[in-house]
C-alpha positions as a Markdown table, in Angstrom:
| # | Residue | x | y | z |
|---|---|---|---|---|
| 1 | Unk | 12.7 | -19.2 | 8.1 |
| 2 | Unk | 9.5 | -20.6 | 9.3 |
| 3 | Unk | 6.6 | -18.2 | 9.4 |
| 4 | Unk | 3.8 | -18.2 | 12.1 |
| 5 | Unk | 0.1 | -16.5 | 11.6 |
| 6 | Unk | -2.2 | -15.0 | 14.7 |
| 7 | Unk | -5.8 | -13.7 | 13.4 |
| 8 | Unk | -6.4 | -10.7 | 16.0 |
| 9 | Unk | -9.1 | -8.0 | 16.0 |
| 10 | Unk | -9.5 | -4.7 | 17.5 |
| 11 | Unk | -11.8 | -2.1 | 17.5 |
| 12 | Unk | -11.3 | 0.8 | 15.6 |
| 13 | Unk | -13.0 | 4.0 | 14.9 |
| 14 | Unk | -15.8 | 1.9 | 12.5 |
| 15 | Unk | -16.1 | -1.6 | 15.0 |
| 16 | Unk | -13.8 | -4.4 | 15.0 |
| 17 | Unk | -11.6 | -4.9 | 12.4 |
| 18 | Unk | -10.0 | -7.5 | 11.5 |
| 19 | Unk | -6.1 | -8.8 | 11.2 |
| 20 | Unk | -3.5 | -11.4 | 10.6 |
| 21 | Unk | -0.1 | -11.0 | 12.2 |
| 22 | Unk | 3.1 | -12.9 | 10.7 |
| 23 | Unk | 6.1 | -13.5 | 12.4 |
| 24 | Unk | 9.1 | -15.5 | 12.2 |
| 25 | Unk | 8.9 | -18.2 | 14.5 |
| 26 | Unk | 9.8 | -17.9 | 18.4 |
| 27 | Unk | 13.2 | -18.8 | 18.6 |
| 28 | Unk | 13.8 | -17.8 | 15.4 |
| 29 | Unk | 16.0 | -14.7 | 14.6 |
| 30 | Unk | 16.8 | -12.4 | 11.9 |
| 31 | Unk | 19.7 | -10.9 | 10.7 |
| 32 | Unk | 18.5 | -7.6 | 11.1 |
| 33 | Unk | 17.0 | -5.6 | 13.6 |
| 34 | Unk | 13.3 | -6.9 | 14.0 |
| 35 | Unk | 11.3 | -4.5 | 12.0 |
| 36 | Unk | 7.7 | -3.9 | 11.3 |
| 37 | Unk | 5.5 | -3.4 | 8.6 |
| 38 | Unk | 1.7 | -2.7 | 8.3 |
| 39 | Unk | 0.5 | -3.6 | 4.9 |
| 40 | Unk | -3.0 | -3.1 | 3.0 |
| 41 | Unk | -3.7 | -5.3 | -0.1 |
| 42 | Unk | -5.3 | -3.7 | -3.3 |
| 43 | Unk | -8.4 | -4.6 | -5.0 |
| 44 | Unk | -9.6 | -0.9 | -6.4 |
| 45 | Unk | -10.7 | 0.2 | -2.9 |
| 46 | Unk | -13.5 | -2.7 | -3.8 |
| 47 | Unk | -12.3 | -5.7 | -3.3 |
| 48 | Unk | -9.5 | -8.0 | -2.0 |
| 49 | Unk | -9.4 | -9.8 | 1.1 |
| 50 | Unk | -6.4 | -11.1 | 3.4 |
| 51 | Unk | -6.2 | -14.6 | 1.7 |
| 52 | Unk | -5.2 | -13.5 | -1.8 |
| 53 | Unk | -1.7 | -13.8 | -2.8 |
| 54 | Unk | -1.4 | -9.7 | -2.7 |
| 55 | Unk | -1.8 | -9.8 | 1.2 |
| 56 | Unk | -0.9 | -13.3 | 2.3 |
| 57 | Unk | 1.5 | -14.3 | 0.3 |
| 58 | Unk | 3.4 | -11.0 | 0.3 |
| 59 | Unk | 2.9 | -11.3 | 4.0 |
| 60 | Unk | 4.7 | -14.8 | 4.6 |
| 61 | Unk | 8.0 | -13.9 | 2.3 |
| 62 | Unk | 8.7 | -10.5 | 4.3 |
| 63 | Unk | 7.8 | -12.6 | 7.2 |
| 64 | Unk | 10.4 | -15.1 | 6.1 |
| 65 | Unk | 13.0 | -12.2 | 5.9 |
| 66 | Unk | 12.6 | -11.3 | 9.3 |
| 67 | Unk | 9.7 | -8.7 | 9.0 |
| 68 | Unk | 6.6 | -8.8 | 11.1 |
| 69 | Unk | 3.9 | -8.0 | 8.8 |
| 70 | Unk | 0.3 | -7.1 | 10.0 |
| 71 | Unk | -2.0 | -6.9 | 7.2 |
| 72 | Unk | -5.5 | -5.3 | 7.9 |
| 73 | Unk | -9.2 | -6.5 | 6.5 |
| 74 | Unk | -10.0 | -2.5 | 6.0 |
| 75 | Unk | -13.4 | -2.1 | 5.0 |
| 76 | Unk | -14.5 | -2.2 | 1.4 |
| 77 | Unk | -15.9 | 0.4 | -0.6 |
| 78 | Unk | -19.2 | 0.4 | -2.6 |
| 79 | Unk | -18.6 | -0.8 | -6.0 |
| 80 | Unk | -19.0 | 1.6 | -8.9 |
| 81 | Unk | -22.3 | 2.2 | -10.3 |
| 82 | Unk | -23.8 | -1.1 | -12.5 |
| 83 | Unk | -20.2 | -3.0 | -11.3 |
| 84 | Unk | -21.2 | -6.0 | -9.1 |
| 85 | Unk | -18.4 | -8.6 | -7.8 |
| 86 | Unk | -20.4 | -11.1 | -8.2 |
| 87 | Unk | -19.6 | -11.6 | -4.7 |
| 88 | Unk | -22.2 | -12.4 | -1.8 |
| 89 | Unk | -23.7 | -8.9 | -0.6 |
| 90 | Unk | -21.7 | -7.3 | 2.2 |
| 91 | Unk | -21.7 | -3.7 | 3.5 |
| 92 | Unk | -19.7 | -1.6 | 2.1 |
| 93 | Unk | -18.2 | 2.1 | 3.6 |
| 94 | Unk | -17.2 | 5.2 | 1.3 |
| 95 | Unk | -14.0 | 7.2 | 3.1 |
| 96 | Unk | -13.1 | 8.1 | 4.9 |
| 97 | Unk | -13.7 | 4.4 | 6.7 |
| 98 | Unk | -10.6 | 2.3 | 5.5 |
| 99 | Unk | -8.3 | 4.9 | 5.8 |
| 100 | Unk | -9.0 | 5.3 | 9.1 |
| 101 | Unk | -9.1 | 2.1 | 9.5 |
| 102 | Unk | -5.9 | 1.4 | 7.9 |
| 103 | Unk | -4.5 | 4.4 | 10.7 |
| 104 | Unk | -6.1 | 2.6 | 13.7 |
| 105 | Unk | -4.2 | -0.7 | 12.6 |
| 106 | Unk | -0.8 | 1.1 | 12.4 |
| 107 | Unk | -1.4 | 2.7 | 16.0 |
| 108 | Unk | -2.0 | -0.6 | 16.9 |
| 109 | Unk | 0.8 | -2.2 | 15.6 |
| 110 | Unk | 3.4 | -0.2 | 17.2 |
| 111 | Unk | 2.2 | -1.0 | 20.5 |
| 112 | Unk | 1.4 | -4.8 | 20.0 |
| 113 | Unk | 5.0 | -6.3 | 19.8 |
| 114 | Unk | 8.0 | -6.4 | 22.4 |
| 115 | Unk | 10.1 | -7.8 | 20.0 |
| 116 | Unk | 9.6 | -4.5 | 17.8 |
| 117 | Unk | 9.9 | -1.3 | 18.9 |
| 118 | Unk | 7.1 | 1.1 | 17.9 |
| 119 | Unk | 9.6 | 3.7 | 15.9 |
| 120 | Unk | 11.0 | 0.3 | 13.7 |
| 121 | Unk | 7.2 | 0.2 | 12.3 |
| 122 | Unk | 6.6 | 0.9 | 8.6 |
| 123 | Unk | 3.2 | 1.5 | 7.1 |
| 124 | Unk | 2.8 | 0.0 | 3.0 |
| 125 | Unk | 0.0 | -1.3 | 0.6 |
| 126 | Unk | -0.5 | -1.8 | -3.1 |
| 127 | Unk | -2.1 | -0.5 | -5.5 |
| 128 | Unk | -5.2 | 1.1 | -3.0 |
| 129 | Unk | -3.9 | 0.0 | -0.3 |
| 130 | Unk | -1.1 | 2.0 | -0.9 |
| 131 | Unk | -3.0 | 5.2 | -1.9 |
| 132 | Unk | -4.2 | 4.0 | 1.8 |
| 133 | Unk | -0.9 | 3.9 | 3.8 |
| 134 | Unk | 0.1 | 7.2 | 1.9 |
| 135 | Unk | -3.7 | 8.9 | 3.8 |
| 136 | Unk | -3.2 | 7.2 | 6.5 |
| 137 | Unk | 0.8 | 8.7 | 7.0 |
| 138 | Unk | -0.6 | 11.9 | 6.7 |
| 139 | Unk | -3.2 | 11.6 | 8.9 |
| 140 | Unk | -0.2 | 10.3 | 11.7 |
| 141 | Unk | 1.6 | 13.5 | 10.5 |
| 142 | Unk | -0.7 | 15.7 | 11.0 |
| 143 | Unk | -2.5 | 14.6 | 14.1 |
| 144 | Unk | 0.6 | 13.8 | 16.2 |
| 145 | Unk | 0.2 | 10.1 | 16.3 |
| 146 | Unk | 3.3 | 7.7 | 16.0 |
| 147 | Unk | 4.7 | 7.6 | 12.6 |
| 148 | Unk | 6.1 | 5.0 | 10.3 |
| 149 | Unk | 9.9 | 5.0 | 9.6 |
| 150 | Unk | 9.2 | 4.0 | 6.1 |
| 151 | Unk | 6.6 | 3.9 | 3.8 |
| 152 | Unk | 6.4 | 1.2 | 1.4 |
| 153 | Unk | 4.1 | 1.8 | -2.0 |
| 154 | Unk | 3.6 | -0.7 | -4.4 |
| 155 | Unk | 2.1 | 0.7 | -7.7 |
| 156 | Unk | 0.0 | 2.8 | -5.6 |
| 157 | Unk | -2.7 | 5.2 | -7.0 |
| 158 | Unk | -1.6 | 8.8 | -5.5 |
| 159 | Unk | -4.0 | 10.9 | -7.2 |
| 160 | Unk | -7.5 | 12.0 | -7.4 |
| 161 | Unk | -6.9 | 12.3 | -11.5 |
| 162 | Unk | -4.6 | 9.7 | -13.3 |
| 163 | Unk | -1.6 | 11.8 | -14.3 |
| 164 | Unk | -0.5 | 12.3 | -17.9 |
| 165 | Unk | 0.4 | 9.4 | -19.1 |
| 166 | Unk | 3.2 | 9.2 | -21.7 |
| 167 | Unk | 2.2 | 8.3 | -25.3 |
| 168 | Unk | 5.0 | 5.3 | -25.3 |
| 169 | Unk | 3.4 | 3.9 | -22.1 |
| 170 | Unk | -0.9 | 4.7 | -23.0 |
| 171 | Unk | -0.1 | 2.1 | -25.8 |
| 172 | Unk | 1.5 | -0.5 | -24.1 |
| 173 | Unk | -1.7 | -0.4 | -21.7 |
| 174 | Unk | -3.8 | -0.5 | -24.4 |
| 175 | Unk | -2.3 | -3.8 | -25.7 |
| 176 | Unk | -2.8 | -5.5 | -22.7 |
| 177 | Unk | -6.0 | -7.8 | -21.9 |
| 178 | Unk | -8.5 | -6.5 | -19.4 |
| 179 | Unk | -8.4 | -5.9 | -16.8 |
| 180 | Unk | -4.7 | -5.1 | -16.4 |
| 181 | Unk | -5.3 | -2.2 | -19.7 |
| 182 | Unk | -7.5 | 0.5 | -17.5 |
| 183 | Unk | -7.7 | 3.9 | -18.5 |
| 184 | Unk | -7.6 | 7.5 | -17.1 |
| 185 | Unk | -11.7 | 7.4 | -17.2 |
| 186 | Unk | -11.9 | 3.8 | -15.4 |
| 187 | Unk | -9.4 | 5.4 | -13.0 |
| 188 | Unk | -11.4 | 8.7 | -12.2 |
| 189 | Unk | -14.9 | 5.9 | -12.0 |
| 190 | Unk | -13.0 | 3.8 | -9.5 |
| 191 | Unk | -11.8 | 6.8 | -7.5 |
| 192 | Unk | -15.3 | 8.7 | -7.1 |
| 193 | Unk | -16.7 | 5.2 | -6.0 |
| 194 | Unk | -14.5 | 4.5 | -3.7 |
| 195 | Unk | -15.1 | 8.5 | -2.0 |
| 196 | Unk | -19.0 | 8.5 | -3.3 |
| 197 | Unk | -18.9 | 12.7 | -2.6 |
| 198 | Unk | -17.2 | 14.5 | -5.4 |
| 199 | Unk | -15.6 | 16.9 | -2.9 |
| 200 | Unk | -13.7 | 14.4 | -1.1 |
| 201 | Unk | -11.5 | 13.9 | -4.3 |
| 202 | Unk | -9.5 | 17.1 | -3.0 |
| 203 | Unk | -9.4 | 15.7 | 0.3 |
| 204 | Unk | -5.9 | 15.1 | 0.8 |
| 205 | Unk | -6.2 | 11.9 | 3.4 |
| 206 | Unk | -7.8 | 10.4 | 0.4 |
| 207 | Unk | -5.7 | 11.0 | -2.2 |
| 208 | Unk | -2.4 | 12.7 | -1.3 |
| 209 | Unk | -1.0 | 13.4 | -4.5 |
| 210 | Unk | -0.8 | 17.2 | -5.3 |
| 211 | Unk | -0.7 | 18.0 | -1.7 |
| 212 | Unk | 2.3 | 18.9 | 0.8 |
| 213 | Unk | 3.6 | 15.8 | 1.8 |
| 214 | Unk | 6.4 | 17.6 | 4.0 |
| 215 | Unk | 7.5 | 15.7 | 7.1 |
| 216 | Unk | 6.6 | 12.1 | 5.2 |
| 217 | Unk | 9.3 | 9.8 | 6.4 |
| 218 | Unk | 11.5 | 8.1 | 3.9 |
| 219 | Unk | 9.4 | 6.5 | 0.8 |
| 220 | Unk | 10.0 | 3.5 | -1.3 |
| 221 | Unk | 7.7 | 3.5 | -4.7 |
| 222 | Unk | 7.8 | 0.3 | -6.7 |
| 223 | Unk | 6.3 | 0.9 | -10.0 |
| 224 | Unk | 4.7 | -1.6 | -12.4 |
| 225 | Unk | 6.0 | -1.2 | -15.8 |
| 226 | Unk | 3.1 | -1.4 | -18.6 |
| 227 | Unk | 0.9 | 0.2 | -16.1 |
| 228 | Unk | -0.9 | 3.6 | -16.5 |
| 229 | Unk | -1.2 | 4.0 | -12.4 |
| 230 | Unk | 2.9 | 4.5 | -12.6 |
| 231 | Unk | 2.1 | 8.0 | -13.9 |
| 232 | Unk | 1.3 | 8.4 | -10.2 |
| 233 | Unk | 3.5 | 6.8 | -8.7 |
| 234 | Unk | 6.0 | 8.6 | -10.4 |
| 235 | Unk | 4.7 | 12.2 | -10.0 |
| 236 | Unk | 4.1 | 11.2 | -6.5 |
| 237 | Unk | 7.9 | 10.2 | -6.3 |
| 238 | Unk | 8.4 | 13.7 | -8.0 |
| 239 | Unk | 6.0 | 15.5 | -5.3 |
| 240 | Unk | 7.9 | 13.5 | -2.1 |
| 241 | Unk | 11.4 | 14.6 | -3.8 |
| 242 | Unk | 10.2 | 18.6 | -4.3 |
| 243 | Unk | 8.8 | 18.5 | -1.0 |
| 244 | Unk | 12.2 | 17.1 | 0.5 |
| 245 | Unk | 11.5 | 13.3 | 1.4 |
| 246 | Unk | 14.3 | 10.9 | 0.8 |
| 247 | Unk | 12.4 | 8.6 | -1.9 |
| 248 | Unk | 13.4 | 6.2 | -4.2 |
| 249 | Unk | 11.1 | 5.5 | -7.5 |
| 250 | Unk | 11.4 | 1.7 | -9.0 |
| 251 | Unk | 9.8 | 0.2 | -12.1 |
| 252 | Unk | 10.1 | -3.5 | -12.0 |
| 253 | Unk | 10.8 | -4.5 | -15.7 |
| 254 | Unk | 7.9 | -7.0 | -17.5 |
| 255 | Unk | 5.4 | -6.6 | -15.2 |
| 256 | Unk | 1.8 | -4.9 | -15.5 |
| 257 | Unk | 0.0 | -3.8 | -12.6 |
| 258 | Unk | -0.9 | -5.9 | -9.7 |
| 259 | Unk | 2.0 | -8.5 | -10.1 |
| 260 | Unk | 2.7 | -8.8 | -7.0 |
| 261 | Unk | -0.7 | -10.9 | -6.6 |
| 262 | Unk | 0.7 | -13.5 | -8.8 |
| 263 | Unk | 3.6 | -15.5 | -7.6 |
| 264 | Unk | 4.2 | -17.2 | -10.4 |
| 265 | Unk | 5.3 | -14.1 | -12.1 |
| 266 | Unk | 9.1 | -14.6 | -11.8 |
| 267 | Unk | 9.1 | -10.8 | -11.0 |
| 268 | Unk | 7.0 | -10.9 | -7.7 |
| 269 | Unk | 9.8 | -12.4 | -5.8 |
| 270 | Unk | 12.0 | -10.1 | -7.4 |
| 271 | Unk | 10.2 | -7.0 | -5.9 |
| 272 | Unk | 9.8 | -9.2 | -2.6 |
| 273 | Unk | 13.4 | -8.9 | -2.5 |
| 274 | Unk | 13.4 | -5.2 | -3.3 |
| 275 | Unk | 11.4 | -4.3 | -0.7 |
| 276 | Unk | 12.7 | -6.5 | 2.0 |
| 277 | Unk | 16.0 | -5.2 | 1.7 |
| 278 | Unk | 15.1 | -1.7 | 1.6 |
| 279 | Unk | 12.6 | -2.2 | 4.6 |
| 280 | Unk | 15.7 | -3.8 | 6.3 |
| 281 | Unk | 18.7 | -1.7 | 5.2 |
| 282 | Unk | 18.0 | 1.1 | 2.8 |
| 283 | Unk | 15.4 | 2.8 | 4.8 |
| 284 | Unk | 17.6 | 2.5 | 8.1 |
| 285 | Unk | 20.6 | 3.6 | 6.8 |
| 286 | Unk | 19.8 | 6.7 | 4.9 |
| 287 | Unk | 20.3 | 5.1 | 1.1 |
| 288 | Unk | 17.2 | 6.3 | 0.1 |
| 289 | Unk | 18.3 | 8.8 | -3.3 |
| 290 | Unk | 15.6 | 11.3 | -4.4 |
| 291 | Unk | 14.1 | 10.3 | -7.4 |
C-alpha cells in the first residue's frame, strides 16, 4: 500500500509544534476500518527526532496497514548533568512540556481527519514516548478531553524508579554492549533529567506507574526481552490488570530495548505486525486478555 507524508504544525500549549502525518494513499483503502494512531518516538526523553527509523519508519509500515499515524516533534528535555549529544545546542523543556505536548497532538488528531472518526484514534510511543502517551491518557482521563480507544506501549518506561528486576534478566543486561545494558541508577539519572524537580517524580502525568490508572482504555504492552525497562512494563501491565483495564503484556523474543529503531532486526517487523493487528482487530473486538 503506498504511503503518503504531510508535515503540519499547530500550536500547542508551548508554541508550534511540529508533525508528520502518514496515510495510505487517496484512493487507496484498507481492509479495516480506518483507524488512527498518535505515536511518540523514544530517545530517553533527550533525544530522537521524527526521521529516525523509531518514528518514521514505524510510521510508514502502520501506514501501509491502513493506519494513519501522526507522529509529534515533542519537545526535548535537558540532558542529564555532564551528558552532551554532541548535537548542535537547542532549547530544551523539563515536564511537564512534551507531555503536554504529546496531549495537544492527540486532541488534534481526532479532529484533523474525515476519513477517521475521532473515537477510532489511539495514542502510543516507545520507550519515552510511551511513558509519554501513558501521561498524556491520563491527563485526557482526567480532564474530560477525547480519549484514545487503545493505547499502544512499546517498552515503555512506566515508573519513576525501575522496578525489581529479576536476577535471570539483570544479567542478561549486563552482558550486553552499551548502551542497550542500562541500569536501575542510569534509569533514575535519566528520569530526574528529564523532570529536573525531584517532586515531579510522584507526579503521576509523568510517570504513571504506581498510580490509579482506572478508566485507561484497552492497553497493548510490547516488551523488549533482555531489557531491564520490561520490569515496568510488566508491573505496569500488572497495575492496568489490578486496576481493571483489558491489557495484553508481550515480550518479543531476541530483541534488547529499542528494536524497533532498527529495521534490520528481523524482529521489528515482527512487532510491526503485532501491533498493527491488534490496533486493527484485537483492540476493536474485545480480545484484549489481562495479563
Amino acid at each position: 500500500m503506498t504511503v503518503s507524508t504531510t508535515e503540519r504544525k499547530i500550536i500547542g500549549p508551548h508554541g508550534e509544534i511540529p508533525m508528520r502525518v502518514y496515510a495510505p494513499a487517496a484512493g487507496e483503502r484498507s481492509i479495516h476500518p480506518r483507524r488512527g494512531l498518535v505515536w511518540a518516538h523514544g530517545g530517553a526523553f533527550a533525544g530522537g527526532d521524527l526521521d529516525m527509523p523509531e518514528n518514521d519508519w514505524v510510521a510508514r509500515q502502520l501506514a501501509g496497514r491502513g493506519v494513519v499515524v501522526v507522529t509529534v516533534d515533542y519537545r526535548l528535555s535537558p540532558l542529564p548533568d555532564g551528558e552532551s549529544s554532541g548535537a548542535p545546542a537547542v532549547r530544551r523543556f523539563p515536564y511537564p512540556v512534551a507531555s503536554e505536548e504529546v496531549t495537544a497532538a492527540f486532541v488534534w488528531a481526532t479532529h484533523s481527519d474525515s476519513a477517521v472518526p475521532a473515537a477510532n484514534w489511539a495514542l502510543g510511543g516507545a520507550s519515552a514516548g510511551g511513558n509519554l502517551a501513558a501521561g498524556a491518557a491520563l491527563r485526557l482521563r482526567d480532564t474530560g478531553g477525547p480519549t484514545p480507544y487503545a493505547l499502544m506501549l512499546a517498552y515503555p518506561v512506566l515508573h519513576a524508579a525501575l522496578p525489581p528486576v529479576p536476577p535471570e534478566l539483570a544479567a542478561r543486561v549486563r552482558a550486553l554492549p552499551p548502551p542497550f545494558n542500562f541500569s536501575a541508577e542510569q534509569v533514575a539519572t535519566m528520569n530526574l533529567a528529564y523532570v529536573q524537580d525531584p517532586g515531579a517524580l510522584r507526579e503521576a502525568y509523568a510517570f504513571p506507574g504506581g498510580h490509579d490508572v482506572s478508566g485507561l482504555p484497552p492497553t497493548f504492552i510490547l516488551n523488549g526481552d533482555a531489557d531491564s525497562l520490561r520490569a515496568s512494563g510488566q508491573q505496569f501491565g500488572a497495575e492496568l490488570a489490578a486496576a481493571g483495564v483489558d491489557v495484553m503484556v508481550i515480550r518479543e523474543p531476541g530483541t534488547s530495548h529499542g528494536h524497533l529503531n532498527d529495521p534490520n532486526d528481523p524482529a521489528a517487523p515482527r512487532s510491526i505486525t503485532r501491533i498493527a493487528d491488534w490496533l486493527t482487530r484485537s483492540a476493536l473486538s474485545g480480545d484484549s486478555q489481562p495479563a
